[in-house]
N, C-alpha and C positions, 0 to 999 in steps of 0.2 A: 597525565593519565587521561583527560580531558580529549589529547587530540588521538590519542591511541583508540580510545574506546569510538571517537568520530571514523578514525579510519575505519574500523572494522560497522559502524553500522551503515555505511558507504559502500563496503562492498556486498554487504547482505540486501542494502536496497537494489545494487545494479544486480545482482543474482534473481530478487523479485521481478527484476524487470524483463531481463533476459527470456524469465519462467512464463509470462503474461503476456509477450512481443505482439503474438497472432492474436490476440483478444480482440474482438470487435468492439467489445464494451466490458468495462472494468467498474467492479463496487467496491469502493472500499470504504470500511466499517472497523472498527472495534473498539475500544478504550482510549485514551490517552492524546500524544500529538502526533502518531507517529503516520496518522492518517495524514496528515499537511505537508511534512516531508515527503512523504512517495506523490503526494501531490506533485508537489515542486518538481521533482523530480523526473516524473512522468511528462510534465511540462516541456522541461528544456529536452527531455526526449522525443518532441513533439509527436508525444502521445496522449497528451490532457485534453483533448477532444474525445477520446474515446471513454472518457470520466460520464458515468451513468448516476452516479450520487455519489454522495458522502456521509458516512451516518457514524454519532458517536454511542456505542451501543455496548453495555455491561459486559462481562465475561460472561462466553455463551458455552455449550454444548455444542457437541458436534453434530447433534441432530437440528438443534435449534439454527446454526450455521446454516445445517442445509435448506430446511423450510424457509429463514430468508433470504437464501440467495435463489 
């Protein structure tokens, strides 16, 4: 169940990545660890240079989202 549920959040990260490619700079934010993964991830896609912060931050609003980004 373990490697099932890894498959598929592997390829919802490469889908986030695909969506973000042309980002000049990237924040990522929200609860939990899944901000360290797309870390990593972004990484060996030598795209972790373009990492602008990292913030662990409560469950927002979608207005709150946008005033901090």
């Amino acid at each position: 169940m373990d490697n099932k549920f890894s498959g598929h959040l592997g390829k919802y990260y490469d889908k986030v990545i695909l969506s973000i490619g042309d980002a000049e700079s990237i924040f990522i934010f929200g609860p939990g660890e899944a901000k360290g993964e797309l870390e990593k991830r972004l990484g060996h896609k030598e795209l972790g240079g373009r990492i602008v912060a990292i913030e662990t931050v409560d469950k927002m609003t979608d207005h709150q989202i946008a005033a901090k980004v």
